[in-house]
SEGULUM-737951 format. One line per 3 residues: number of its first residue (from 1); their letters; for each residue x negated, y, z negated of N, C-alpha, C. Coordinates in Angstrom, 1 decimal. Layout:
NUM = a = X Y Z X Y Z X Y Z ~ ...
//
This chain:
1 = xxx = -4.4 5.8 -42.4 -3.6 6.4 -41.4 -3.5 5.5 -40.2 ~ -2.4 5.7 -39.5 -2.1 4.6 -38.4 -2.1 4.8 -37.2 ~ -3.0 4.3 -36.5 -2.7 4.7 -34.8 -1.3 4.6 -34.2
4 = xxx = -0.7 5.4 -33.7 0.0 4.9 -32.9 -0.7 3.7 -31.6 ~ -0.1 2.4 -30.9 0.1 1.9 -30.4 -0.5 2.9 -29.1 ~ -1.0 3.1 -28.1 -1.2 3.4 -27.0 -0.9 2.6 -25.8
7 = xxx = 0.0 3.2 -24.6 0.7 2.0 -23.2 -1.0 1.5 -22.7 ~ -0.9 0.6 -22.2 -1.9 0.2 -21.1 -1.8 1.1 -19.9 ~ -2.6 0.9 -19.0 -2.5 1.5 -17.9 -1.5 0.8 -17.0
10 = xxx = -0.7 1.0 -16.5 -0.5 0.7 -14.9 -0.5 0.6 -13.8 ~ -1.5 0.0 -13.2 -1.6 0.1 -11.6 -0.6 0.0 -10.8 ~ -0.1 0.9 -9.3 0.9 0.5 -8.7 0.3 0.6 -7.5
13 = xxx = 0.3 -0.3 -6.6 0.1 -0.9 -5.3 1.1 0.1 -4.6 ~ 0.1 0.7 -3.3 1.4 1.3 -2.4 0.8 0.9 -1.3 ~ 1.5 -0.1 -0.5 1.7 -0.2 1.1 2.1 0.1 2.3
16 = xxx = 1.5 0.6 3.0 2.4 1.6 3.9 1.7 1.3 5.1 ~ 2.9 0.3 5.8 2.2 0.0 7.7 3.1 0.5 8.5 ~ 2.7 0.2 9.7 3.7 0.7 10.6 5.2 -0.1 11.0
19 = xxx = 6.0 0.5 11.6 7.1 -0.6 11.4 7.5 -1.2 12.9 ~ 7.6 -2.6 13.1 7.6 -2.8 14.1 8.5 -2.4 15.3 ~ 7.2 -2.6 16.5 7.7 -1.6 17.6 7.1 0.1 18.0
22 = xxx = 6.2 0.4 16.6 5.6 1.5 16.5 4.1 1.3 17.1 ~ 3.5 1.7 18.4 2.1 1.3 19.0 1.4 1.6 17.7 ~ 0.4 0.4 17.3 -0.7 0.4 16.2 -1.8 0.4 17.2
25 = xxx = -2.5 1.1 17.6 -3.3 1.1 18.3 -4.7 1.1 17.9 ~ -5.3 1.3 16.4 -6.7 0.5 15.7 -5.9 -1.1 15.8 ~ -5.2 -1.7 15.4 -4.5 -3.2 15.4 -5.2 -3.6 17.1
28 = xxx = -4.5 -3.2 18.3 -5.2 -3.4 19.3 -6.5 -3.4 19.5 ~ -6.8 -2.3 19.0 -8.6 -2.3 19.3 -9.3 -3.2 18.9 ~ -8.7 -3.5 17.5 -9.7 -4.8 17.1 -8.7 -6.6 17.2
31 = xxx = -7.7 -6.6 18.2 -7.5 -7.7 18.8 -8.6 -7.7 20.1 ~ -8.5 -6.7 20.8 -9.4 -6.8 21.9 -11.1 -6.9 21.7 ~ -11.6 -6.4 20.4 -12.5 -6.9 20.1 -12.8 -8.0 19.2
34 = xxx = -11.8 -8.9 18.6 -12.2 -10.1 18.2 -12.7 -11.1 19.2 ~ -11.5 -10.7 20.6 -11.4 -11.2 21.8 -12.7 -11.2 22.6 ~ -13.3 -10.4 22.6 -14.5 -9.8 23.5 -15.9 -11.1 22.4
37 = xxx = -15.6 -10.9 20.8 -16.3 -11.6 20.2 -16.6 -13.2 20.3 ~ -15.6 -13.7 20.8 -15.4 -15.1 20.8 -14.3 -15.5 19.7 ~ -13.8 -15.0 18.8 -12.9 -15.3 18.1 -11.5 -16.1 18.9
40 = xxx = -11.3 -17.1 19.1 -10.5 -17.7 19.5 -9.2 -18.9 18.8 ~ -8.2 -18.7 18.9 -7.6 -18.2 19.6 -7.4 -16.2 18.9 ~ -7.3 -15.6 19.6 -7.5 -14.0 18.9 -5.9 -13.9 18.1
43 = xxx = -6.1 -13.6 16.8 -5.0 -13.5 15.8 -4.3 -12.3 16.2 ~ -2.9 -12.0 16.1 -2.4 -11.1 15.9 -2.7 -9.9 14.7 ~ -3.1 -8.8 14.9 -3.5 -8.2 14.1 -2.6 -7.2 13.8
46 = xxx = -2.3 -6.1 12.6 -1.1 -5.7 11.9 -2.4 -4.5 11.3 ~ -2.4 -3.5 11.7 -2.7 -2.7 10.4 -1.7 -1.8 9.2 ~ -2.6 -1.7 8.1 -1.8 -0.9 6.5 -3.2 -0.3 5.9
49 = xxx = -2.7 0.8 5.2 -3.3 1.5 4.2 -2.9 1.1 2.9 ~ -3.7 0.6 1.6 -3.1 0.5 0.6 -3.6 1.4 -0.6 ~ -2.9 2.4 -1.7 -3.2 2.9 -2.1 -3.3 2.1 -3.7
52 = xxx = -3.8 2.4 -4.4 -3.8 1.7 -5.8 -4.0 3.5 -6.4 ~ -2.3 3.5 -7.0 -2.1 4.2 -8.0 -2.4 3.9 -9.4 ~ -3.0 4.7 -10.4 -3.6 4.1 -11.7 -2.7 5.2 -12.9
55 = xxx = -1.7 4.7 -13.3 -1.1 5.7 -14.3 -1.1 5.5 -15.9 ~ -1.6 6.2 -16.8 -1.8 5.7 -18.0 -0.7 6.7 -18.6 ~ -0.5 5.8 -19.8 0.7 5.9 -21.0 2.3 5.9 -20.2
58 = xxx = 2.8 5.1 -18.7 4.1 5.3 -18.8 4.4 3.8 -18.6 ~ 5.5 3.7 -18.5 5.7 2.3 -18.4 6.4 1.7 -17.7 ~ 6.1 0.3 -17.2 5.6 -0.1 -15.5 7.1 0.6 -14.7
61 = xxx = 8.0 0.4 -15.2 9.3 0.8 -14.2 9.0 2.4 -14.2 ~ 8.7 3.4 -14.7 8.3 5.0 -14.9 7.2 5.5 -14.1 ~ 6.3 4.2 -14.2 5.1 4.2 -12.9 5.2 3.9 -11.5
64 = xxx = 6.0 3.1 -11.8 6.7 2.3 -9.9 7.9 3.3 -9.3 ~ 8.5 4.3 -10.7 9.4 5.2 -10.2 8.4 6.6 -9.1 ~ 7.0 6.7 -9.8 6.1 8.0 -9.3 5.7 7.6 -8.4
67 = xxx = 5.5 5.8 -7.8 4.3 5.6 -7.0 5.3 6.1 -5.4 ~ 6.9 5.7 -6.2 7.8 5.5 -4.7 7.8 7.0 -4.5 ~ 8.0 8.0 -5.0 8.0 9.2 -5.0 6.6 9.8 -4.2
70 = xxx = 5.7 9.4 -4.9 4.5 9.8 -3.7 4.7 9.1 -2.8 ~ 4.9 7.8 -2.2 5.0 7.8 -0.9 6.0 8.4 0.1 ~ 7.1 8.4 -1.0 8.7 8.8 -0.1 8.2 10.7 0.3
73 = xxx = 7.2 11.3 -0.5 7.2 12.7 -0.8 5.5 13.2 0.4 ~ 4.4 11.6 0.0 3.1 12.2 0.8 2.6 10.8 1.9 ~ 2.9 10.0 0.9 2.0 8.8 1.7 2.5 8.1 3.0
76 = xxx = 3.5 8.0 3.5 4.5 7.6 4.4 5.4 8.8 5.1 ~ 5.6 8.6 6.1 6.6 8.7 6.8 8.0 7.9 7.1 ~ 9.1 8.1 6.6 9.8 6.9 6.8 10.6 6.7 8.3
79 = xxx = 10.6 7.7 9.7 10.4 7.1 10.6 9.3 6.0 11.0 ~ 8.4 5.6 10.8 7.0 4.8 11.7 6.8 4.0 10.2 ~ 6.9 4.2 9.1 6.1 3.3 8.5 7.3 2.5 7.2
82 = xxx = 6.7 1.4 6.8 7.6 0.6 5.8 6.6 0.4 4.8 ~ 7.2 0.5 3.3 6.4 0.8 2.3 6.9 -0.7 1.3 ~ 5.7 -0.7 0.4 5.8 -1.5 -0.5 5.0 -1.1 -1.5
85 = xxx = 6.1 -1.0 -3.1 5.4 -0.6 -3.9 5.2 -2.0 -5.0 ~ 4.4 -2.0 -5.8 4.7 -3.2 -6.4 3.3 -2.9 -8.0 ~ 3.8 -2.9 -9.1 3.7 -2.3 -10.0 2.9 -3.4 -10.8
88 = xxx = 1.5 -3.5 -12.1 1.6 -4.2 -12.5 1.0 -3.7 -13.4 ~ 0.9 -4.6 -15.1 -0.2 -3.6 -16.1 -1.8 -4.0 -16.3 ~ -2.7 -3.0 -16.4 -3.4 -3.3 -16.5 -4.6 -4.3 -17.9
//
């Protein structure tokens, strides 16, 4: 008897920062404390959350369709934040 073939998993990356012009205010805190550290010259700092979605048996464009969906639906706000989804197999 024959197995069917089973998909891999697919991971999909979801990134979600703020969009610029939006006060990031953890980004600040830890400019002003690299600053206080001696870190010199102090980097511009940028905060994001990234989510690693894990979906098994669909396939990668089916997966990158749910990941945008959760963000467009939970993970984001699309006033203040810009998202990047980006899909790959495991």
């Amino acid at each position: 008897m024959a197995v069917a073939p089973t998909r891999p998993s697919v991971t999909v990356e979801v990134r979600v920062a703020l969009k610029p012009g939006v006060l990031d205010a953890e980004a600040e805190n830890i400019e002003k404390s690299l600053s206080l550290l001696g870190v010199r010259p102090a980097p511009k700092v940028r905060t994001a959350r990234v989510y690693d979605l894990v979906f098994e048996g669909l396939s990668e464009e089916d997966a990158r369709a749910r990941a945008q969906e959760a963000a467009d639906r939970l993970l984001a706000n699309p006033v203040i934040h810009t998202v990047r989804v980006v899909a790959q197999r495991d």
